[in-house]
C-alpha positions in Angstrom: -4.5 52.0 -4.9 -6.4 52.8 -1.9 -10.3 52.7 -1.9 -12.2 55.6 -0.2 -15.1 54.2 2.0 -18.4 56.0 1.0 -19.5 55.7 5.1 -17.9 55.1 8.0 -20.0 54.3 11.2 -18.6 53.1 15.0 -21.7 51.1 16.9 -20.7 52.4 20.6 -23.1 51.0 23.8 -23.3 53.9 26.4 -23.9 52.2 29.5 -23.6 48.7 30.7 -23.4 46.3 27.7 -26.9 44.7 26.1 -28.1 48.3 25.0 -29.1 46.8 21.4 -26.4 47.1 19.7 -26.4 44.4 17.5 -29.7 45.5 16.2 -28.6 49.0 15.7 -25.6 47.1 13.6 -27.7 45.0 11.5 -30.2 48.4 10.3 -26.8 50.1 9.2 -26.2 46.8 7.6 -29.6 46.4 5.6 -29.2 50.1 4.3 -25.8 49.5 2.9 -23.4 47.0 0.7 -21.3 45.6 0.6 -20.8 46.5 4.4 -17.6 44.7 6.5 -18.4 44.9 10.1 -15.3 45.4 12.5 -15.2 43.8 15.4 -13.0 46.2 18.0 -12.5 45.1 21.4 -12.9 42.6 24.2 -13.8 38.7 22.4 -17.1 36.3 22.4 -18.0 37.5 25.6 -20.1 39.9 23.4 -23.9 38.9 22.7 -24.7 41.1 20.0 -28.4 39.7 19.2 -29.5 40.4 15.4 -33.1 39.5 13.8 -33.7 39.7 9.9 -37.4 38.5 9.6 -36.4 34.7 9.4 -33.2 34.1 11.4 -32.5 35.3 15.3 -28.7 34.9 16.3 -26.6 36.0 19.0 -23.2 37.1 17.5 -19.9 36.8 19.3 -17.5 35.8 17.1 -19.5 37.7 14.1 -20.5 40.9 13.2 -24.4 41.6 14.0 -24.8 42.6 10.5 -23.9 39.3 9.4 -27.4 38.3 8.4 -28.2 40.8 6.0 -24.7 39.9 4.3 -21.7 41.8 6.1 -18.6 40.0 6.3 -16.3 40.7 9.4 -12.7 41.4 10.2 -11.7 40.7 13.4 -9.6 43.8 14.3 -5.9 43.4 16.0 -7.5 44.3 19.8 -10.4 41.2 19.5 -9.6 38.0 21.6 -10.3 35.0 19.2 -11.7 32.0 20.8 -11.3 29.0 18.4 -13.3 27.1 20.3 -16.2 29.5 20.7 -15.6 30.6 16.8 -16.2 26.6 15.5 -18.8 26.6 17.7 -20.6 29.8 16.3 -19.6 29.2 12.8 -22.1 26.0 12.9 -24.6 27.3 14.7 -24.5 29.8 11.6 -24.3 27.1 9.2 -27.0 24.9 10.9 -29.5 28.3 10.1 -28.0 28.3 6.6 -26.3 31.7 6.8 -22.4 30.9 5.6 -20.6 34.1 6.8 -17.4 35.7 5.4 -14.9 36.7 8.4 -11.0 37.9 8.1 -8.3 37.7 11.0 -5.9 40.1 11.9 -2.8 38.2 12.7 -1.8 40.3 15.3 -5.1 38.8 17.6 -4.4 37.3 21.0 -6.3 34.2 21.2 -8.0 32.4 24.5 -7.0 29.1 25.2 -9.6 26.6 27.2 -6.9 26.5 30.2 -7.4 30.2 30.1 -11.6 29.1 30.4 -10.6 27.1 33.2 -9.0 29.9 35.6 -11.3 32.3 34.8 -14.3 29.7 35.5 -12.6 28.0 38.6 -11.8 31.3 40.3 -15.6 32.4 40.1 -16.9 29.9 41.5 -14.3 30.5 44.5 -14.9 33.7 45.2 -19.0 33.7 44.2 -18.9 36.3 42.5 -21.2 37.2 39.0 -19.0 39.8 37.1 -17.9 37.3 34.2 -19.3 35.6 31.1 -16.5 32.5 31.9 -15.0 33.3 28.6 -11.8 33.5 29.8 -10.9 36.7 29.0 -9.6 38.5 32.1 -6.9 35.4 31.6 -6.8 35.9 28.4 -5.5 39.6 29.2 -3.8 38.7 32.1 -1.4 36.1 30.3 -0.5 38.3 27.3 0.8 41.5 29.5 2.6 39.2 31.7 4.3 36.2 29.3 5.6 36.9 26.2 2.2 35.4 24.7 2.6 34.8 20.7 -0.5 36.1 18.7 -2.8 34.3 15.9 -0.4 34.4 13.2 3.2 33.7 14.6 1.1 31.1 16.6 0.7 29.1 13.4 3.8 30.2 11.5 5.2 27.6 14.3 5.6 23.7 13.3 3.6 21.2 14.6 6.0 20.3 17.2 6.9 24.1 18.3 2.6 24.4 18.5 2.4 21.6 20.9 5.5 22.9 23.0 3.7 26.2 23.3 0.4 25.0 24.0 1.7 22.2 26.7 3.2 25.1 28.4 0.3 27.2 28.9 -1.3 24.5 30.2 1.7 23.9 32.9 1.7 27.5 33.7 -2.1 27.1 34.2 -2.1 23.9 36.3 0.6 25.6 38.8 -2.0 28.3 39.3 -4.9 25.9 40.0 -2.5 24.1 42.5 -2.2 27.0 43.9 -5.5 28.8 43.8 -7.8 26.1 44.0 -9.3 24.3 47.0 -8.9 19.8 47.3 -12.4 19.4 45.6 -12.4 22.2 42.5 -9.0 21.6 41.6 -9.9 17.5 41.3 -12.5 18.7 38.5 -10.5 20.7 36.6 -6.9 19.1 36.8 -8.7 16.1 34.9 -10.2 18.0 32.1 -6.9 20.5 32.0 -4.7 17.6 32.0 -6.4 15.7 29.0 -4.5 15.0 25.7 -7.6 15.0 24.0 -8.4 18.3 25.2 -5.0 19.5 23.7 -5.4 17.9 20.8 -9.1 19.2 19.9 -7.7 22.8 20.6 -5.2 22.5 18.2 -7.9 21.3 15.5 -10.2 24.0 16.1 -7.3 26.5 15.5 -6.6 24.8 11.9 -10.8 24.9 11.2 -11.0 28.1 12.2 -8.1 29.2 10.2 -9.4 27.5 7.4 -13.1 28.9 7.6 -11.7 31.9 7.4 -9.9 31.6 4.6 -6.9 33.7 5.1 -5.3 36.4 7.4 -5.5 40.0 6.6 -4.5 43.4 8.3 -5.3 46.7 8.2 -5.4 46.9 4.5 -9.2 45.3 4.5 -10.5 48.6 5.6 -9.7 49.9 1.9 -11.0 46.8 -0.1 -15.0 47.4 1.3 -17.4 51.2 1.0 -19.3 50.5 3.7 -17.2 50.1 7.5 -19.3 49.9 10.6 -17.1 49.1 13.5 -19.1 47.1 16.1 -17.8 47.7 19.6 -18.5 45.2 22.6 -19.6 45.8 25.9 -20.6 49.9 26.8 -18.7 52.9 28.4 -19.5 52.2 32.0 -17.5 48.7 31.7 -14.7 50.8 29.9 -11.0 49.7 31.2 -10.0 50.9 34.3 -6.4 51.3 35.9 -8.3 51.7 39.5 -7.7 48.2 41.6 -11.5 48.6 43.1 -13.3 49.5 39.9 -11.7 47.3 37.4 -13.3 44.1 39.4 -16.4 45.3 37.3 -14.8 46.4 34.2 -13.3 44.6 30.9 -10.0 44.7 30.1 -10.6 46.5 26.6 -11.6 50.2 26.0 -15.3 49.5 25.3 -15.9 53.6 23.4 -14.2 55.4 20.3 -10.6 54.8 21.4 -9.6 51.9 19.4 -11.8 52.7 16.8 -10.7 55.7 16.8 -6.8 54.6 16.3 -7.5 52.4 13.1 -9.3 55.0 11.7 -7.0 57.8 12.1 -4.2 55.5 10.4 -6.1 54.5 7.6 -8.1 57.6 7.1 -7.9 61.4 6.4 -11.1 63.9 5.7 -13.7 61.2 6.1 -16.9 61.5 7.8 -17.2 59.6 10.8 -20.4 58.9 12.6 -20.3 57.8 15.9 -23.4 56.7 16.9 -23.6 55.7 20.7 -26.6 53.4 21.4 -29.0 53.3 24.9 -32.0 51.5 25.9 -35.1 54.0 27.5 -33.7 52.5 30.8 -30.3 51.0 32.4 -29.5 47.5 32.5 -26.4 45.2 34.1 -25.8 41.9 34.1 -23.9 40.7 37.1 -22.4 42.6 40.0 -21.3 46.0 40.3 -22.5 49.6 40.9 -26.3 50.4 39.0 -27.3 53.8 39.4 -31.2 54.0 40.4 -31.5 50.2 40.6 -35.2 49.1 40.7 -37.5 46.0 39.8 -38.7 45.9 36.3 -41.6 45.8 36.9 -40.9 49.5 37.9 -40.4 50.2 34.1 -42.8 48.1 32.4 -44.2 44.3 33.9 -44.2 43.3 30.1 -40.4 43.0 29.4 -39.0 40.3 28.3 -35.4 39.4 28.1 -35.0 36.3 25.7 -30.8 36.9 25.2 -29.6 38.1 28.8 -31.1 35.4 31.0 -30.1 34.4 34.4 -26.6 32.4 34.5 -24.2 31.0 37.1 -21.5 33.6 35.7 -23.1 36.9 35.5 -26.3 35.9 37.6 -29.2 38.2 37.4 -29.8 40.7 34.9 -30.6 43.9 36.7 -32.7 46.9 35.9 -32.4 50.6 36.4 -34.0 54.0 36.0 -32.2 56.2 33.8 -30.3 59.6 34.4 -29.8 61.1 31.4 -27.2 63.9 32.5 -24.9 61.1 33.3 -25.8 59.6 30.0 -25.1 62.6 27.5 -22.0 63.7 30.1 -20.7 60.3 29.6 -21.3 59.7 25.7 -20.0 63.5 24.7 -16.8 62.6 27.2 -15.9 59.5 25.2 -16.6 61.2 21.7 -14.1 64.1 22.9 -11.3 61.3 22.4 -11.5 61.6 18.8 -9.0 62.7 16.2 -8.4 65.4 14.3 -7.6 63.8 11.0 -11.3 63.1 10.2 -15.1 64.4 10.7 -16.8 63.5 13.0 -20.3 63.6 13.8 -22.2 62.3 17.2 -25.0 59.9 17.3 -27.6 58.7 19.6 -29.2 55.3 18.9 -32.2 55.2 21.7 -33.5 51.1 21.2 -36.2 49.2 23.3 -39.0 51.8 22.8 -41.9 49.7 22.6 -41.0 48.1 26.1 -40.6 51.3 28.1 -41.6 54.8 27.1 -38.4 57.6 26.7 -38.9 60.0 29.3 -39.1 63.6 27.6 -35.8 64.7 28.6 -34.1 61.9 26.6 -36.2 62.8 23.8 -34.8 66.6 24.9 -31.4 65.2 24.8 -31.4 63.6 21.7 -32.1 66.3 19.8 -29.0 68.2 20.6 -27.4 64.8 18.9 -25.9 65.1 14.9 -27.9 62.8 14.3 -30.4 60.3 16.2 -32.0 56.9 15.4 -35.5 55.8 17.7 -35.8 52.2 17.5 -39.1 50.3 18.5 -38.0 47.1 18.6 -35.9 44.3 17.0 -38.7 43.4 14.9 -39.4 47.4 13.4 -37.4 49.1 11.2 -36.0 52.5 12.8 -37.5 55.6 12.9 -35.5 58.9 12.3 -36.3 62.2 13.0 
């Protein structure tokens, strides 16, 4: 028998990425359990940062509620990285926190020759509009090959895993012949060419597998009361089909779209709460277009960015001032996608208060909200009125 969830809540950022929405996940967390936390789109690139008094961690591979006890379920439109996973599964462990995570089979997974494009080609063309993650390859090599996902992946025997493996690596290494310059491609045709290499991928598959525990589709949703689906990224990177634009977009639908889709298959009469999260000001890491771009020492000299630092992929982190018609036209035109099979109700999570002031019409604007959650810091508890 199906279980009815007692809340359902989708954690949506509004504008660039880094809009606190791991903090906004881990509140809904402490209120509630036992909560599983759904990751939805796009893969570690994410850098969901969560605080719980004690611990600081920047999730990727794990839901941001995962310190005050969610568990996660990777949903079937997240890009696994077994590398990154390990990695973040001992970080966790090193801080004594042992989470519980679930895989849908159907998840593409990155591969490090994947990495290895997607980090070669950056440094080409100079450019600061990826985390090096791999996941424009990543997308790239399952619409265009007949790319297996997590499950039938290791369904294969050994022997079929390593003929699989070997050739996305020969698929990769024609590209970098290709693509890459005398002095890159030396560097990387080493480390792409290394049977160790292959052979540590394959063994962070099996770990990861087996830290997991098991495999589990859609049917999770019923086994837990308390869903919050934790989306990636923010609506102005959302997917785009325009050749120009999607040079600064993800290839995922970063607002209620694929939440939306599980939800509607799985659910009927529920109350949905889509709750869409914003600093007092913009932000954007790397390239591309920033409305009212301006020093931060504009907003307030006393910022301080501890998770979005300065890095040879995404460069700067940038700073704007916010317009908050584009803002509320933006959210309400993303929460229009919803179904019909549901209720829903429309949220507005404003974070980063104690660093810069909300101007009076955001306070305006979020009145006309369902709902709205004001949020000092990542150290205070949130405020609701």
């Amino acid at each position: 028998m199906k279980n009815t969830p007692k809340s359902i809540r989708i954690v949506i950022g509004a504008n660039a990425g880094d809009e606190g929405k791991g903090n906004v996940t881990n509140l809904f967390s402490m209120r509630e359990e036992p909560v599983l936390g759904i990751l939805t789109n796009g893969g570690p690139q994410r850098g969901h940062t969560a605080w719980n008094g004690k611990v600081r961690h920047v999730f990727g591979h794990f839901c941001a509620g995962t310190l005050s006890g969610a568990a996660t379920w990777l949903a079937p439109s997240y890009l696994v990285n077994p590398m990154q996973f390990v990695r973040e599964y001992e970080e966790l462990a090193a801080l004594g926190v042992k989470p519980r995570v679930y895989i849908d089979p159907r998840c593409a997974f990155t591969t490090p020759w994947d990495m290895m494009l997607n980090q070669g080609s950056q440094k080409l063309d100079g450019t600061h509009h990826t985390c090096g993650m791999g996941i424009w390859e990543t997308f790239k090599r399952y619409t265009d090959t007949n790319a297996l996902p997590i499950g039938t992946y290791l369904d294969l025997t050994e022997t079929e895993k390593v003929r699989y493996l070997t050739g996305i690596r020969e698929r990769a290494l024609i590209r970098m012949r290709e693509e890459m310059p005398g002095p890159v491609l030396t560097k990387w045709l080493a480390a792409a060419k290394s049977p160790a290499l292959l052979s540590r991928f394959m063994a962070d598959i099996e770990d990861m597998c087996k830290i997991k525990g098991l495999l589990i589709g859609e049917e999770i949703l019923h086994m837990y009361p308390h869903l919050i689906f934790e989306n990636g990224q923010g609506l102005l990177l959302d997917w785009s089909d325009d050749e120009e634009e999607a040079v600064y977009t993800t290839p995922s639908r970063t607002g209620i779209f694929e939440a939306d889709k599980l939800i509607e298959r799985n659910f009927t009469g529920q109350t949905i709460e889509a709750c869409y999260v914003t600093r007092t000001y913009l932000t954007r890491h790397g390239d591309g277009p920033l409305a009212s771009e301006c020093h931060r020492d504009e907003l307030d000299p006393g910022i301080r960015e501890t998770t979005n630092v300065t890095n040879p992929f995404q460069g700067h982190f940038r700073y704007g001032k916010m317009d908050v018609e584009a803002l509320d036209g933006r959210i309400r035109k993303d929460f229009a996608g919803h179904g019909t099979k549901n209720i829903w109700r429309l949220a507005l999570a404003v974070t980063h208060m104690d660093e810069f002031a909300p101007s009076e019409e955001l306070i305006y604007a979020s009145r006309t909200y369902d709902e709205r959650y004001l949020i000092e810091g990542v150290r205070r508890t949130d405020v609701k009125n």
